[in-house]
DSSP file (Angstrom, degrees, kcal/mol; ACC not computed):
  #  RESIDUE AA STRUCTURE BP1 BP2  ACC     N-H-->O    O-->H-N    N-H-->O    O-->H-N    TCO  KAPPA ALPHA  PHI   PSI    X-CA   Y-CA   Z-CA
    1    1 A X              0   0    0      0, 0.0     2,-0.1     0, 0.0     8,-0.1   0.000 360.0 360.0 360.0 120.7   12.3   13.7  -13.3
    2    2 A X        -     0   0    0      6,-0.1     2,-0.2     5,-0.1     5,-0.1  -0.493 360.0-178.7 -68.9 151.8   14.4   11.3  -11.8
    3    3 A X  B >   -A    6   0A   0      3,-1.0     3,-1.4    -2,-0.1     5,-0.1  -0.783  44.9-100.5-147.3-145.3   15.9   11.3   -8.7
    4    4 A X  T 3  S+     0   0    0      1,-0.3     3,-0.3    -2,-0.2    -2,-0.0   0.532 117.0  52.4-110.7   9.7   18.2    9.0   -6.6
    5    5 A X  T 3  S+     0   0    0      1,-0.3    -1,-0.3     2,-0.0     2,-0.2   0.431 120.7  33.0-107.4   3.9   15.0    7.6   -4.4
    6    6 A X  B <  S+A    3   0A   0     -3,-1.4    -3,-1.0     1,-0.1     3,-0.4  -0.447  70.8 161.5-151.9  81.2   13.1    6.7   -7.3
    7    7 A X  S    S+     0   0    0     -3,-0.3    -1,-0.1     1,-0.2    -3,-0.1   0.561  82.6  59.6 -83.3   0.0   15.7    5.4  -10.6
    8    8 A X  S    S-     0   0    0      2,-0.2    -1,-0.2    -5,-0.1     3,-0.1   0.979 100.2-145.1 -75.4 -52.1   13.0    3.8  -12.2
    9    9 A X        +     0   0    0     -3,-0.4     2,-0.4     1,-0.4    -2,-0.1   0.487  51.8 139.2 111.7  37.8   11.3    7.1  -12.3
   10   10 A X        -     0   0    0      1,-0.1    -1,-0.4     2,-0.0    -2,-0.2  -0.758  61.6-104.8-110.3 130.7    8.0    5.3  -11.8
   11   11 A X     >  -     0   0    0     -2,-0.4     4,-0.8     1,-0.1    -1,-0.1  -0.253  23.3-121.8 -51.3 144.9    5.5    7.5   -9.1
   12   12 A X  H  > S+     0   0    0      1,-0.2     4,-1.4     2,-0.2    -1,-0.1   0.773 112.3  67.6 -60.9 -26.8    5.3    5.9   -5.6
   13   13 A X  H  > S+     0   0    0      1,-0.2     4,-1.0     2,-0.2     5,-0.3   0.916 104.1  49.1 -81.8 -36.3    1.3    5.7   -6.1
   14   14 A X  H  > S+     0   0    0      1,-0.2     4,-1.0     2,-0.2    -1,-0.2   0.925 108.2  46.6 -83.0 -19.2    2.5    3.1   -8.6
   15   15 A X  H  X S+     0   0    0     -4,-0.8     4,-1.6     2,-0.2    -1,-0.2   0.722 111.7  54.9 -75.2 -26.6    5.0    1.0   -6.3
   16   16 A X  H  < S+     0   0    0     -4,-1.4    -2,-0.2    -3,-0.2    -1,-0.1   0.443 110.0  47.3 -98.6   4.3    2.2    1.0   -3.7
   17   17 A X  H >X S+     0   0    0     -4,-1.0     3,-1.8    -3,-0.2     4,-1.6   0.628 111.4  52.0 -61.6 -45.5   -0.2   -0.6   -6.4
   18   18 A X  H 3X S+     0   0    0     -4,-1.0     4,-0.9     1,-0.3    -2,-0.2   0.864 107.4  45.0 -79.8 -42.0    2.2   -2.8   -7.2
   19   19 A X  H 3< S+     0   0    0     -4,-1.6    -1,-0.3     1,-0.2    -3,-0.1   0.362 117.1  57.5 -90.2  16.4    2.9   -4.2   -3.6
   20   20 A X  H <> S+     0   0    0     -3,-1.8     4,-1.5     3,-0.2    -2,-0.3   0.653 100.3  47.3-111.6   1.9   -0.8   -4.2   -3.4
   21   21 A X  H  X S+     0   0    0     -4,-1.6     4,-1.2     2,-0.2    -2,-0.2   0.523 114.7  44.1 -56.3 -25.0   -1.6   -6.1   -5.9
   22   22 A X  H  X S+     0   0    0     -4,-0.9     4,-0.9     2,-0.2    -3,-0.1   0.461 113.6  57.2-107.3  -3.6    1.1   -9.1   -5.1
   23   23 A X  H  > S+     0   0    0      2,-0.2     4,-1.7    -5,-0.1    -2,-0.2   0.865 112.2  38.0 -90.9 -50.3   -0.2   -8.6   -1.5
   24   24 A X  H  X S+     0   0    0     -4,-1.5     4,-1.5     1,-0.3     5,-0.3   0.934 116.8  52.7 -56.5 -41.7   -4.0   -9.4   -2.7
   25   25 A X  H >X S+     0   0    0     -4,-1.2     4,-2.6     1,-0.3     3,-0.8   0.943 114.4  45.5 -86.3 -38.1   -2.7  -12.1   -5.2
   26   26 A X  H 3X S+     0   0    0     -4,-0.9     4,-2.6     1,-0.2     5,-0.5   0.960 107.0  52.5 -62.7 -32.5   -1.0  -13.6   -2.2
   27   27 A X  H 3X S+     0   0    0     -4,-1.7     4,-1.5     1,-0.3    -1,-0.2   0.865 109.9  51.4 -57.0 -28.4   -3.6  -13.4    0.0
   28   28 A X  H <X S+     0   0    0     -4,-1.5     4,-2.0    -3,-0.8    -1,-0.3   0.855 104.2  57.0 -81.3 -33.1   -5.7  -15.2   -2.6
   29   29 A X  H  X S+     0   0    0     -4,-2.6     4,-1.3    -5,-0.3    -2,-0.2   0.988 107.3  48.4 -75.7 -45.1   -3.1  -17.9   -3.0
   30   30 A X  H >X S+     0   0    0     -4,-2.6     4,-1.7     1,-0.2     3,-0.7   0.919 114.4  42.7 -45.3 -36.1   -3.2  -18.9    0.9
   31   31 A X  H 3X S+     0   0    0     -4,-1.5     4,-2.5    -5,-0.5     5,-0.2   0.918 115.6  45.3 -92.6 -19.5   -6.8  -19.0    1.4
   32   32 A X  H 3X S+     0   0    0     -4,-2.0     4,-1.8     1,-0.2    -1,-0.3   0.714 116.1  50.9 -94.7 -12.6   -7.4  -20.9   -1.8
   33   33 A X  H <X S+     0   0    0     -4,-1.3     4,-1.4    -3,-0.7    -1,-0.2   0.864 114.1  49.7 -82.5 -39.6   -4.1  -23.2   -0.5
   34   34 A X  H >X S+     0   0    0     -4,-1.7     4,-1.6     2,-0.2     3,-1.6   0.995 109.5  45.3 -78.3 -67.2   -6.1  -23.5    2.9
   35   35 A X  H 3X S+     0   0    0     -4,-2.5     4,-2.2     1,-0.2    -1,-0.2   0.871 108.7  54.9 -68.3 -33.2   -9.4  -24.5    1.6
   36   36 A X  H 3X S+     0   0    0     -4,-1.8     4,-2.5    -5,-0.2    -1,-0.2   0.879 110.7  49.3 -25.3 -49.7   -7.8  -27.2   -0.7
   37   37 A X  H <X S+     0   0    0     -3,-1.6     4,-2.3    -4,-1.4     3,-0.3   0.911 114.3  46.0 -69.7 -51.1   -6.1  -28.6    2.7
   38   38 A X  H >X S+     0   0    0     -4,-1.6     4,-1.0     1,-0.2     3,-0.7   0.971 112.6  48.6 -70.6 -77.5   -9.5  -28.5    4.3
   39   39 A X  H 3< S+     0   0    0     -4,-2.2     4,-0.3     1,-0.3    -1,-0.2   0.638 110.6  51.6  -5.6 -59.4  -11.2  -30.1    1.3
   40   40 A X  H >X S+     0   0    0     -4,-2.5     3,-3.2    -3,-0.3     4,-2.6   0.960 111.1  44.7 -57.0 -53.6   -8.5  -32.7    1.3
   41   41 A X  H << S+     0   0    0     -4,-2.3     5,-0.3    -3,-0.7    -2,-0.2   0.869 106.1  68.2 -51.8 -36.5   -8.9  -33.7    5.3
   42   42 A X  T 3< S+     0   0    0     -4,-1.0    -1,-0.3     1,-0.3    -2,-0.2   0.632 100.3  44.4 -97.3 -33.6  -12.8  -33.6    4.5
   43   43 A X  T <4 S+     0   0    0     -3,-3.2    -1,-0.3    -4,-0.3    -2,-0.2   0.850  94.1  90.1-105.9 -30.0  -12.4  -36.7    2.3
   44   44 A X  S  < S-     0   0    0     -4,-2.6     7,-0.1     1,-0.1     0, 0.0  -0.566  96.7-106.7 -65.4 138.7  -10.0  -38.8    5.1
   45   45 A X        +     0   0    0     -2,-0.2    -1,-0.1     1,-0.2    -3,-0.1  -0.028  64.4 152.0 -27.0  10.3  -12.4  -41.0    7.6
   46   46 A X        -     0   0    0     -5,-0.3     2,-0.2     1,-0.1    -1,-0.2   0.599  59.0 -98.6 -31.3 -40.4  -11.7  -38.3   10.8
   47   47 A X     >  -     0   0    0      2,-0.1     4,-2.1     1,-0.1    -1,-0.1  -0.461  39.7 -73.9  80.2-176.7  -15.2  -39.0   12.6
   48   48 A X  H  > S+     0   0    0      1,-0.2     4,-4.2    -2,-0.2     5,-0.3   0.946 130.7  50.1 -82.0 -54.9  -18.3  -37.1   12.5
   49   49 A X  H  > S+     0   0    0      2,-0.2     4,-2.2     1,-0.1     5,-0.3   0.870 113.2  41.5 -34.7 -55.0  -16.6  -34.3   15.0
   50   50 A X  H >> S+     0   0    0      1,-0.3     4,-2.6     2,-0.2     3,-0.5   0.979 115.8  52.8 -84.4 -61.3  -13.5  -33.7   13.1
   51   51 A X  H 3X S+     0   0    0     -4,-2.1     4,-1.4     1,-0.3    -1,-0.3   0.771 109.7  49.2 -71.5 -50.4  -15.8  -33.8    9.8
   52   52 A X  H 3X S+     0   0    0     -4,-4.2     4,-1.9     2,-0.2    -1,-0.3   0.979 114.3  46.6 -50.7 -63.0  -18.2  -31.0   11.4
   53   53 A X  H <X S+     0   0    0     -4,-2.2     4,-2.6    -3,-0.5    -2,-0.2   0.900 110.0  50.6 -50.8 -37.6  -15.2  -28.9   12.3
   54   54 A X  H >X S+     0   0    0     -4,-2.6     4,-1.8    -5,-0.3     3,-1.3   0.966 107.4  53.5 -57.6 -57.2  -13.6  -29.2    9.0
   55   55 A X  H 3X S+     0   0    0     -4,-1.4     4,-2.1     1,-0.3    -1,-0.2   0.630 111.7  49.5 -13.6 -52.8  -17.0  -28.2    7.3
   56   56 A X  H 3X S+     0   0    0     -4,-1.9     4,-3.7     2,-0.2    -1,-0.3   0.920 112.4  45.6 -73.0 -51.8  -16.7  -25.2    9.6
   57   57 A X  H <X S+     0   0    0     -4,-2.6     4,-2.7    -3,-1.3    -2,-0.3   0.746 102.8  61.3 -65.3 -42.4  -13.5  -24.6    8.6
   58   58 A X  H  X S+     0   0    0     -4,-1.8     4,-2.3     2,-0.2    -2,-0.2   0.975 110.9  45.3 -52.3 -73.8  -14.1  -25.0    4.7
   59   59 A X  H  X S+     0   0    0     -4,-2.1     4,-2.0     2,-0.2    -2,-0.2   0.850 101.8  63.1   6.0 -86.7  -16.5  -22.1    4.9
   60   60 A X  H  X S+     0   0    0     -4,-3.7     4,-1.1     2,-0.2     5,-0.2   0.967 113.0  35.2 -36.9 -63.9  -14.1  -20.3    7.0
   61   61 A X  H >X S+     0   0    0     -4,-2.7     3,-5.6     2,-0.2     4,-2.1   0.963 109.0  65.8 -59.9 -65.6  -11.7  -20.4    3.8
   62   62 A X  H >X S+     0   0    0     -4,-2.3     3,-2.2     1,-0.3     4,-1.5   0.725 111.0  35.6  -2.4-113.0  -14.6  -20.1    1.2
   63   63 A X  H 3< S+     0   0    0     -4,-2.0    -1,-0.3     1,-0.3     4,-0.3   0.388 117.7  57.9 -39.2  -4.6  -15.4  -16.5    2.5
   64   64 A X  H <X S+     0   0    0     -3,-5.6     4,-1.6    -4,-1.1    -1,-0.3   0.721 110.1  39.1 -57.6 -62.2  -11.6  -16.2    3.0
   65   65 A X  H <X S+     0   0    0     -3,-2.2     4,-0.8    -4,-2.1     5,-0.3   0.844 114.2  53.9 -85.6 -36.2  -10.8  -16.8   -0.5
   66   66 A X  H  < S+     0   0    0     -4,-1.5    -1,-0.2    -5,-0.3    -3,-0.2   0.785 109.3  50.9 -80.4 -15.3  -14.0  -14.7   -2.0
   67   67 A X  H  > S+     0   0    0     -4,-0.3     4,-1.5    -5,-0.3    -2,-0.2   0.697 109.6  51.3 -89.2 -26.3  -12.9  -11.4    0.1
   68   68 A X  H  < S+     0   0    0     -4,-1.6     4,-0.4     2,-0.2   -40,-0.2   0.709 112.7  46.0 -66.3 -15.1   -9.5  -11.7   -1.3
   69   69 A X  T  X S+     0   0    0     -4,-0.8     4,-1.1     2,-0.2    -2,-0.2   0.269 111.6  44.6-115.3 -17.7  -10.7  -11.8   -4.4
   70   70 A X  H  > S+     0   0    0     -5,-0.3     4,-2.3     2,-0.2    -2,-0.2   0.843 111.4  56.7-101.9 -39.2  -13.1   -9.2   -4.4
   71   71 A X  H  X S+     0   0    0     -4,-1.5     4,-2.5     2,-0.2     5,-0.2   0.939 107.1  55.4 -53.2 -38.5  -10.4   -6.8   -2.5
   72   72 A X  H  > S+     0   0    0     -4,-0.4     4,-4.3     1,-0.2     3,-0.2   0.986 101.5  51.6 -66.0 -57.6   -8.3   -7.7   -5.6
   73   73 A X  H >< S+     0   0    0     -4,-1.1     3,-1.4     1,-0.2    -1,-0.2   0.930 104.9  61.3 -16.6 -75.8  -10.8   -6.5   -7.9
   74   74 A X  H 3< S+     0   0    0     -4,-2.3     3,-0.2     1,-0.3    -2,-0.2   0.762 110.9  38.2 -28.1 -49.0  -10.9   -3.1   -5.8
   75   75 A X  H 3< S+     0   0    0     -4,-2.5    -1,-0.3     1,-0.3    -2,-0.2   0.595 137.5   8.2-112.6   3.6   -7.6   -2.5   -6.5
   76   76 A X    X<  -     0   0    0     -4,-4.3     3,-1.3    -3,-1.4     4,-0.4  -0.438  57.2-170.6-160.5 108.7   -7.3   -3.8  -10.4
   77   77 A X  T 3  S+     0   0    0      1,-0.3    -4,-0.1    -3,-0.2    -3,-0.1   0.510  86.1  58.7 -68.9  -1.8  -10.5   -4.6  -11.8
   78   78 A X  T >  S+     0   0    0     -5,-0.2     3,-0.9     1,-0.1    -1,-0.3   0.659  82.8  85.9-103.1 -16.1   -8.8   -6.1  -14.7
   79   79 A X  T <  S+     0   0    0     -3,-1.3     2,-1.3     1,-0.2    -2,-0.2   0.983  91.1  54.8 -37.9 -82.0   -6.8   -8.6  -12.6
   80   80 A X  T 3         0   0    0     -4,-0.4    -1,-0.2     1,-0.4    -2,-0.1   0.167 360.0 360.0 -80.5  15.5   -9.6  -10.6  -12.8
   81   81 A X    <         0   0    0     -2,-1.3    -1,-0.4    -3,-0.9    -2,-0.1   0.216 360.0 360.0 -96.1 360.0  -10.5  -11.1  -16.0
C-alpha cells in the first residue's frame, strides 16, 4: 500500500540500504582518491622527511580504503563482485 510519504511504495529498510550503499561507495571513492594523491606526492623529490610522512600517510589511506570496502561488503555482498 501506498501512501503519500512513501509514492514509490518501496519499504524504508530499502531507502536506508540504498543511502548506505552510495554512502560506502562514496566512502570508497575518497580514500582510494586520497591514496592516489599520496602516491602521486610520493614520487615528487619532497626530502627524506616529507617522503617518511607520506609513507605514513599512504598506509593511513590503504587501511582507509580496505575498511570501506569491507563495510561495503557488509551491507551488499554482491557489490563487490
Amino acid at each position: 500500500m501506498m501512501n503519500r510519504l512513501d509514492p514509490h511504495g518501496r519499504g524504508m529498510a530499502a531507502d536506508i540500504l540504498a543511502l548506505e550503499l552510495a554512502r560506502a561507495r562514496q566512502r570508497i571513492g575518497r580514500a582510494e582518491l586520497a591514496l592516489e594523491s599520496a602516491e602521486e606526492m610520493l614520487d615528487d623529490d619532497c626530502g627524506v622527511a616529507v617522503n617518511l610522512a607520506l609513507c605514513s600517510t599512504i598506509r593511513s589511506a590503504q587501511r582507509r580504503v580496505l575498511e570501506a570496502r569491507k563495510r561495503l561488503t557488509k551491507i551488499d555482498p554482491a557489490s563487490m563482485n
